[in-house]
C-alpha positions as a Markdown table, in Angstrom:
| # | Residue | x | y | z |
|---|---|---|---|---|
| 1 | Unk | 153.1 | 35.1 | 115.7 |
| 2 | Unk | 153.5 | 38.6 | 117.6 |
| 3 | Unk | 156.2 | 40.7 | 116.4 |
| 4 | Unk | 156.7 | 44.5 | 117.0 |
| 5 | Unk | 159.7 | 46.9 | 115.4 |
| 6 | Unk | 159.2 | 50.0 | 117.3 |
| 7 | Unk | 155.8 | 51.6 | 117.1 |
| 8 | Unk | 155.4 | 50.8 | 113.5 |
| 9 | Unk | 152.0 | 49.3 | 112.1 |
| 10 | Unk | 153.1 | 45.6 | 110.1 |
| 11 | Unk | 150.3 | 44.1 | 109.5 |
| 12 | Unk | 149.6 | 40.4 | 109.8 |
| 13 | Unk | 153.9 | 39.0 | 109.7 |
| 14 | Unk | 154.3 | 36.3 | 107.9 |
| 15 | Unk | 157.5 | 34.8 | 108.5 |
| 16 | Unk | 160.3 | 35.8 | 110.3 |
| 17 | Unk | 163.7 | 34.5 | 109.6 |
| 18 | Unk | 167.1 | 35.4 | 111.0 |
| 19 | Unk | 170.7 | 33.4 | 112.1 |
| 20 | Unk | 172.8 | 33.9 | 115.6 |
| 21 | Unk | 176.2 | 35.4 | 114.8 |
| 22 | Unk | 179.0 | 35.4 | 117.2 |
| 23 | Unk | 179.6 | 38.2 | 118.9 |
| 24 | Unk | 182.9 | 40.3 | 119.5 |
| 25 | Unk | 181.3 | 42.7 | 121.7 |
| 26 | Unk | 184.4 | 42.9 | 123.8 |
| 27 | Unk | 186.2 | 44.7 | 120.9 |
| 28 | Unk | 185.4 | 48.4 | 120.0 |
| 29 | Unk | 185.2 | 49.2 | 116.2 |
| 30 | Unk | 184.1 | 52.3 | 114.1 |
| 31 | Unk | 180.1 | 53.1 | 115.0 |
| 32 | Unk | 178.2 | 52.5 | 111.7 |
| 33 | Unk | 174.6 | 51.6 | 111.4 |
| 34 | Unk | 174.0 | 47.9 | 111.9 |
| 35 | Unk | 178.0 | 47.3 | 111.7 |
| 36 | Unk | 177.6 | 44.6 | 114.0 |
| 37 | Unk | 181.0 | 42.3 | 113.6 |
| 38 | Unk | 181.1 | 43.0 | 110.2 |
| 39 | Unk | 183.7 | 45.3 | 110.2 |
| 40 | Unk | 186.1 | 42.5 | 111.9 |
| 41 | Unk | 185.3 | 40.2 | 108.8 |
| 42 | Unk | 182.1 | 38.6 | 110.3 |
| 43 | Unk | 178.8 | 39.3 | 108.7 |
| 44 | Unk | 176.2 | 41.1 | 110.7 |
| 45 | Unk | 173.2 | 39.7 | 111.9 |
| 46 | Unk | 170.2 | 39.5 | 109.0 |
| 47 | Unk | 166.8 | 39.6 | 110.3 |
| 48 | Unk | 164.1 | 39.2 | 107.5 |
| 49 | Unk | 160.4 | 39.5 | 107.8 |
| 50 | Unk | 157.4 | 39.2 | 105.1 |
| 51 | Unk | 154.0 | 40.1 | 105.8 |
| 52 | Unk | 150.4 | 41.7 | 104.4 |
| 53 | Unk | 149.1 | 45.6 | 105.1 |
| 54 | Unk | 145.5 | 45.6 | 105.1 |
| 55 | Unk | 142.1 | 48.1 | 105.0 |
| 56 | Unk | 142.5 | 51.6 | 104.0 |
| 57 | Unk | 145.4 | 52.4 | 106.1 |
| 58 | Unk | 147.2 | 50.0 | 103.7 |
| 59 | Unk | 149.3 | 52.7 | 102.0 |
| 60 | Unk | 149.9 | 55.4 | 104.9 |
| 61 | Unk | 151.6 | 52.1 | 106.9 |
| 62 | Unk | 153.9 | 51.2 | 104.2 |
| 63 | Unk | 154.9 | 55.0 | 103.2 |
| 64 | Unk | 155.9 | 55.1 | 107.3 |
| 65 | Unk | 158.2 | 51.5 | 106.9 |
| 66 | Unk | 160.1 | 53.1 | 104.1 |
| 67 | Unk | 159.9 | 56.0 | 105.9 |
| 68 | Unk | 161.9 | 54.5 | 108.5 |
| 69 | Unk | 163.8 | 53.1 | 106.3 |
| 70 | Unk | 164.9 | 56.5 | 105.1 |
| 71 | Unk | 165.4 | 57.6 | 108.9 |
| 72 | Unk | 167.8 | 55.1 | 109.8 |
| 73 | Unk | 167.6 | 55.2 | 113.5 |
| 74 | Unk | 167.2 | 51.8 | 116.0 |
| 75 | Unk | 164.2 | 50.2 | 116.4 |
| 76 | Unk | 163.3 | 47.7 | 119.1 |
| 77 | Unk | 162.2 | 44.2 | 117.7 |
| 78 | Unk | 160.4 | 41.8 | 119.3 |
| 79 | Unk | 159.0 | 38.0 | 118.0 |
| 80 | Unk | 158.5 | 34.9 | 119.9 |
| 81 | Unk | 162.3 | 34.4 | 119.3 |
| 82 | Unk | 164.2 | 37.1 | 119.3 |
| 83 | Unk | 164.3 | 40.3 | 121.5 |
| 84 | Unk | 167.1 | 42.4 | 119.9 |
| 85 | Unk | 167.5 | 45.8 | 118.6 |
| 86 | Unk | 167.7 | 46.5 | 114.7 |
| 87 | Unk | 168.2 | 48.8 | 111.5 |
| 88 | Unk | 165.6 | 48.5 | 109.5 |
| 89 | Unk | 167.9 | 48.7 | 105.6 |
| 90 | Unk | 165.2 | 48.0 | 102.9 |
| 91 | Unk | 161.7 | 47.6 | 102.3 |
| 92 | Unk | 160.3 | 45.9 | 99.4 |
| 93 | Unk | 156.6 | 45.8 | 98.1 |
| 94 | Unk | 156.1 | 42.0 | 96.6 |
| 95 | Unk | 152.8 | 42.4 | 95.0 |
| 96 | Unk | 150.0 | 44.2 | 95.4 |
| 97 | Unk | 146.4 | 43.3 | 95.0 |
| 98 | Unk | 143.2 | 45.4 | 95.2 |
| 99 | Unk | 142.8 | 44.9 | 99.3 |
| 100 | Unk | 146.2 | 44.4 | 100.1 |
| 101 | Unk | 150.2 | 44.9 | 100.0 |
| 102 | Unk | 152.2 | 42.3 | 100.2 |
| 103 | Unk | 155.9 | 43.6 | 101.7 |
| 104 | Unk | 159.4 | 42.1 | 102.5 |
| 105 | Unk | 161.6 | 43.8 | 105.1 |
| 106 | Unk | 165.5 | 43.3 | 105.4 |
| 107 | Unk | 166.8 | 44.6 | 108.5 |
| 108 | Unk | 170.3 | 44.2 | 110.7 |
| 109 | Unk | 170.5 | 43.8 | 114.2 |
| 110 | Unk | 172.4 | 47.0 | 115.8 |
| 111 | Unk | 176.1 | 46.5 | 117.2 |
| 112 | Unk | 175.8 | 45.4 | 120.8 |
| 113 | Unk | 178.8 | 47.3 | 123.0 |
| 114 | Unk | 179.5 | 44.6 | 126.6 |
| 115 | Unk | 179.0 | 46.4 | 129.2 |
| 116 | Unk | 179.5 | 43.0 | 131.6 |
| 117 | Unk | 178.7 | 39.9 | 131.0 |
| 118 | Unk | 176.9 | 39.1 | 134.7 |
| 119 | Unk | 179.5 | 35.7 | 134.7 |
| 120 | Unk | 181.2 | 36.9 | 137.9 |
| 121 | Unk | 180.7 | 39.2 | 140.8 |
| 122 | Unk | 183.3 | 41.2 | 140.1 |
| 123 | Unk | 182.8 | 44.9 | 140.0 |
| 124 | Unk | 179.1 | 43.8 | 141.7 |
| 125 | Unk | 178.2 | 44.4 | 144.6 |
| 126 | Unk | 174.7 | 45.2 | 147.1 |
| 127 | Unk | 174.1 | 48.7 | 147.5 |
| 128 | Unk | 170.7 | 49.0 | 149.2 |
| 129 | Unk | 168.4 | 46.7 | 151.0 |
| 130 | Unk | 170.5 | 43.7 | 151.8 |
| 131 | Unk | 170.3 | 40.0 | 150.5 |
| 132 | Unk | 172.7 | 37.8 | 149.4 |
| 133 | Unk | 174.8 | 38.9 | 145.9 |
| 134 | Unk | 176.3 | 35.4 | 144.2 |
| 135 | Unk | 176.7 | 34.7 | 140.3 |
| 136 | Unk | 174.5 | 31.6 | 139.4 |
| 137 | Unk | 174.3 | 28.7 | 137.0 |
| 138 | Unk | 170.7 | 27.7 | 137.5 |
| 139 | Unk | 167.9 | 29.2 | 139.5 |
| 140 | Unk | 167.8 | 30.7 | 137.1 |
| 141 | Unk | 169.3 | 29.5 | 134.3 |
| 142 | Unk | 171.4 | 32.2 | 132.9 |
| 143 | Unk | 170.2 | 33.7 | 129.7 |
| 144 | Unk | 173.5 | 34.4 | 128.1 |
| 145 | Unk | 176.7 | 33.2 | 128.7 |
| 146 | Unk | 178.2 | 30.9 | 131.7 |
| 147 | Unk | 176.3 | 32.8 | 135.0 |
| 148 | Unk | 173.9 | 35.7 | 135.9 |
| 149 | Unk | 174.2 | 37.8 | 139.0 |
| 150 | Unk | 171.3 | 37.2 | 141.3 |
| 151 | Unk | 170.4 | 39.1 | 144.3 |
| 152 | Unk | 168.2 | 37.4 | 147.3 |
| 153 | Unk | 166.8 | 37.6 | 150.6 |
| 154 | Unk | 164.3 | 39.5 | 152.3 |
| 155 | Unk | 162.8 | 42.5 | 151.0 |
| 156 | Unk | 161.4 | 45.4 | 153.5 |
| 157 | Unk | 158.7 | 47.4 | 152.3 |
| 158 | Unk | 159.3 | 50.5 | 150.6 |
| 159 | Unk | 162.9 | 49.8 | 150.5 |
| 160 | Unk | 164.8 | 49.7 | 147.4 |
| 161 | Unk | 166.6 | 46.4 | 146.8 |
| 162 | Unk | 169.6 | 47.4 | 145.1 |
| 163 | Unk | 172.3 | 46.1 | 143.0 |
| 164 | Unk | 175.4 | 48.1 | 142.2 |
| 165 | Unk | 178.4 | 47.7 | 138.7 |
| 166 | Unk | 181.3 | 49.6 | 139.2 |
| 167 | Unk | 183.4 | 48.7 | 136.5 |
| 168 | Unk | 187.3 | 49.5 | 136.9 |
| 169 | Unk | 187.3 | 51.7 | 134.1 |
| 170 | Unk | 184.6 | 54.1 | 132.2 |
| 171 | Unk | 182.3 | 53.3 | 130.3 |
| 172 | Unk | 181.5 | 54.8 | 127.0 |
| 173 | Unk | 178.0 | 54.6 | 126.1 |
| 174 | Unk | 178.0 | 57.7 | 124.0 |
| 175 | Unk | 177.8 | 56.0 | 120.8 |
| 176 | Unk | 174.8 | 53.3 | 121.9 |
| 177 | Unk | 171.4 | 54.4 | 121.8 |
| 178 | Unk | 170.0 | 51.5 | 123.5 |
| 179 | Unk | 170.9 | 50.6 | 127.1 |
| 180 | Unk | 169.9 | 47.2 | 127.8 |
| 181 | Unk | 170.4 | 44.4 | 130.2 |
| 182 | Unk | 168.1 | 41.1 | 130.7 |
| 183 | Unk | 165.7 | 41.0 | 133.8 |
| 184 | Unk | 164.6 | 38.3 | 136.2 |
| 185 | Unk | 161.7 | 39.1 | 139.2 |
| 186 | Unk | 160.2 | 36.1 | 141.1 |
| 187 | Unk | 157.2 | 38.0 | 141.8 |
| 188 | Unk | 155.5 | 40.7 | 140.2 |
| 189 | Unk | 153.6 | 41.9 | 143.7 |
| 190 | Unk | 153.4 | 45.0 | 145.1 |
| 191 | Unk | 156.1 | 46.4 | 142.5 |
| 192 | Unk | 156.3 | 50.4 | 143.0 |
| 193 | Unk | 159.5 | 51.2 | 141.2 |
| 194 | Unk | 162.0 | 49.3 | 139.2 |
| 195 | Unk | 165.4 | 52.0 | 138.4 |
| 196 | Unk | 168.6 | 51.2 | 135.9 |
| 197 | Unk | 170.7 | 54.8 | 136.6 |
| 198 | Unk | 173.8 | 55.4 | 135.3 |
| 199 | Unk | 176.3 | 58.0 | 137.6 |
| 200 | Unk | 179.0 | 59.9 | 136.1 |
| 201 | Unk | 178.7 | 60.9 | 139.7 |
| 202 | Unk | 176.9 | 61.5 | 142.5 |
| 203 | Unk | 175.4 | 64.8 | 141.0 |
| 204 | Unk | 175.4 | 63.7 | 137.5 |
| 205 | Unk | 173.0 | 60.7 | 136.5 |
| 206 | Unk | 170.6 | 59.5 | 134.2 |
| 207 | Unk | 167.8 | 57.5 | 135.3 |
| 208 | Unk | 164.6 | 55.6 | 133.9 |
| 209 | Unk | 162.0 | 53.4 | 135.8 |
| 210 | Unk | 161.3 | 50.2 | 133.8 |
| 211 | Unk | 158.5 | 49.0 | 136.2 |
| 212 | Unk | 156.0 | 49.4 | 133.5 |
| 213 | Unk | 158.5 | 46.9 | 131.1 |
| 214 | Unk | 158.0 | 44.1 | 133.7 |
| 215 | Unk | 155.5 | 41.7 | 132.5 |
| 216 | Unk | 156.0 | 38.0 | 133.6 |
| 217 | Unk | 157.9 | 36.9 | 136.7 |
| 218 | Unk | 160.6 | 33.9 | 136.5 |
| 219 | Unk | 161.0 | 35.2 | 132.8 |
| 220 | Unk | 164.0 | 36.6 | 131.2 |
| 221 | Unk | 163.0 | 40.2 | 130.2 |
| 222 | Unk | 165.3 | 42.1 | 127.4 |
| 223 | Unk | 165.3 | 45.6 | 129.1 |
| 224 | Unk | 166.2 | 48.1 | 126.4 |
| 225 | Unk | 165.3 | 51.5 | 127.1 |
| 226 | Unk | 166.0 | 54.3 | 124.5 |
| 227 | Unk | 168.6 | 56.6 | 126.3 |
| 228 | Unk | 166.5 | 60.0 | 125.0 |
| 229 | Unk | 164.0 | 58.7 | 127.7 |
| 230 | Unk | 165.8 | 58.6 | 130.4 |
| 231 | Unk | 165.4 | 61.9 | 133.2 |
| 232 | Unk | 169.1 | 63.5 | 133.6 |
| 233 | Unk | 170.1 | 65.0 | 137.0 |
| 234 | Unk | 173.0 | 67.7 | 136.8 |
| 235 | Unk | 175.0 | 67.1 | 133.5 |
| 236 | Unk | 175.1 | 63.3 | 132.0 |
| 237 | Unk | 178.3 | 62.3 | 129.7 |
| 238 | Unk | 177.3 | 58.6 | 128.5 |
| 239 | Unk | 180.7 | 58.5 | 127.9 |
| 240 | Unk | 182.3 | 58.8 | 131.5 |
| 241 | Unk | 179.5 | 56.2 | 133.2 |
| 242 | Unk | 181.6 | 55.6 | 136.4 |
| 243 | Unk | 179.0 | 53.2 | 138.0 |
| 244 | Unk | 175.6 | 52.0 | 137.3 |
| 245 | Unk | 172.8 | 50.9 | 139.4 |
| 246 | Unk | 169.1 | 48.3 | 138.9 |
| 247 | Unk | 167.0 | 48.4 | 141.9 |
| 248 | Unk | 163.5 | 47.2 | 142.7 |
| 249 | Unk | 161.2 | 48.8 | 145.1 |
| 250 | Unk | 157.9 | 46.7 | 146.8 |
| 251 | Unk | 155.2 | 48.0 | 149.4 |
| 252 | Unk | 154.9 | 44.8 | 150.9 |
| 253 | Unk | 157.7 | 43.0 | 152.8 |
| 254 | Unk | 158.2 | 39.5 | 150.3 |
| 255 | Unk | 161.2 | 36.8 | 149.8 |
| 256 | Unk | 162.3 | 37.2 | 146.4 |
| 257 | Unk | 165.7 | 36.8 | 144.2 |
| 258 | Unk | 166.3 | 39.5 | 141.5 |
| 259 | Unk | 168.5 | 38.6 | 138.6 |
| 260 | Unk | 170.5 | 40.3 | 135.5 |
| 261 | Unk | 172.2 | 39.3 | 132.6 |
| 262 | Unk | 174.6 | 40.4 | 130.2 |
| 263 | Unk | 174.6 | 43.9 | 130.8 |
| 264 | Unk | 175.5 | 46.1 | 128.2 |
| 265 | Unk | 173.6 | 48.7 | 125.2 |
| 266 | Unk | 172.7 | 48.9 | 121.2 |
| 267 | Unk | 173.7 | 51.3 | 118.8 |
């Protein structure tokens, strides 16, 4: 089992366990670390993880988990089963033995802010390249909720297929570290480029290419992409995001579909 929580070093994982909770992304509560629904009566999300630090870097990878403990920022996590975003609350040492620790982790998955939910086209529409906008059921099956928004046609080279949310109102992002949306490619050839931007305006954006974050085609991809990475033009206020664009970019002329889900970001 492959599992990853940010860049730190866990060893050999033993077990992961962790339940789906409803979410009630569409309401805003206080930010608080991990608050998830819990605020609203719900309990939060538990993720729990057990595993083994080995060799002589043993110690210097456990000080840096309750290190981050300690921190209390984000951190991506990644297993065969879940692709989220999560606070990592405590870290436990289980038993220790002359070659190895043995550790238990307790983390909560971060409060997830709907952005849109990809079910309709509203607010969507094709701002570069062409091909045909349409919210879909199947091909491919949408990863959350009742549709995804799929793009399609005929790609040119070097022109940047591109779709385009304007929501009627602002969006606040200030408060959510994480944006994040899942991806769908039909083909990884020739990709040159792959942009999310958010506008306040036409002089004022934030932008990050997530080429390098596209790994399989005809696979649902959880784009999250830590907002300190993205490259601001003019000034950017995360919380006046008037529109926001995903576009990919191909030097060689292909049929394809292009497809995103649930659109949105993690504290």
């Amino acid at each position: 089992m492959t599992v990853t929580l940010g860049s730190l070093n866990l060893g050999t994982v033993r077990d992961v366990t962790f339940e789906h909770s409803r979410r009630l992304s569409e309401v805003d509560i206080p930010t608080a670390e991990g608050s998830s629904t819990e605020d609203l009566g719900k309990q939060g999300s538990p993720i729990n993880l057990t595993g083994v630090l080995s060799g002589s870097s043993r110690f210097s990878n456990f000080d840096q988990l309750e290190r981050a403990s300690r921190i209390g920022r984000s951190l991506k996590f990644d297993c065969d089963m879940l692709q989220t975003v999560a606070f990592l609350k405590t870290v436990k040492l289980t038993r220790q033995t002359p070659n190895v620790l043995n550790y238990a982790l307790s983390l909560k998955q971060s409060r997830f802010k709907k952005v849109n939910a990809c079910d309709y086209t509203d607010y969507w529409s094709v701002d570069s390249g062409g091909g045909s906008l349409s919210a879909v059921t199947s091909s491919p099956t949408p990863k959350e909720g009742l549709a995804c928004i799929k793009l399609s046609g005929s790609i040119g080279a070097g022109v940047a297929s591109r779709l385009k949310y304007t929501p009627a109102d602002l969006v606040d992002l200030n408060f959510f570290d994480w944006p994040c949306f899942w991806f769908q490619v039909s083909s990884l050839a020739t990709i040159t480029s792959a942009y999310v931007k958010a506008y306040v305006d036409g002089g004022d954006y934030a932008t990050y290419n997530f080429a390098g974050l596209i790994t399989a085609a005809n696979t649902w991809l959880k784009i999250r992409v830590f907002k300190d990475l993205f490259s601001v033009t003019g000034s950017m206020e995360w919380d006046e995001v008037a529109y926001i664009t995903i576009d990919i970019t191909k030097s060689g002329a292909e049929t394809y579909f292009l497809a995103v889900d649930d659109l949105g970001g993690y504290e």
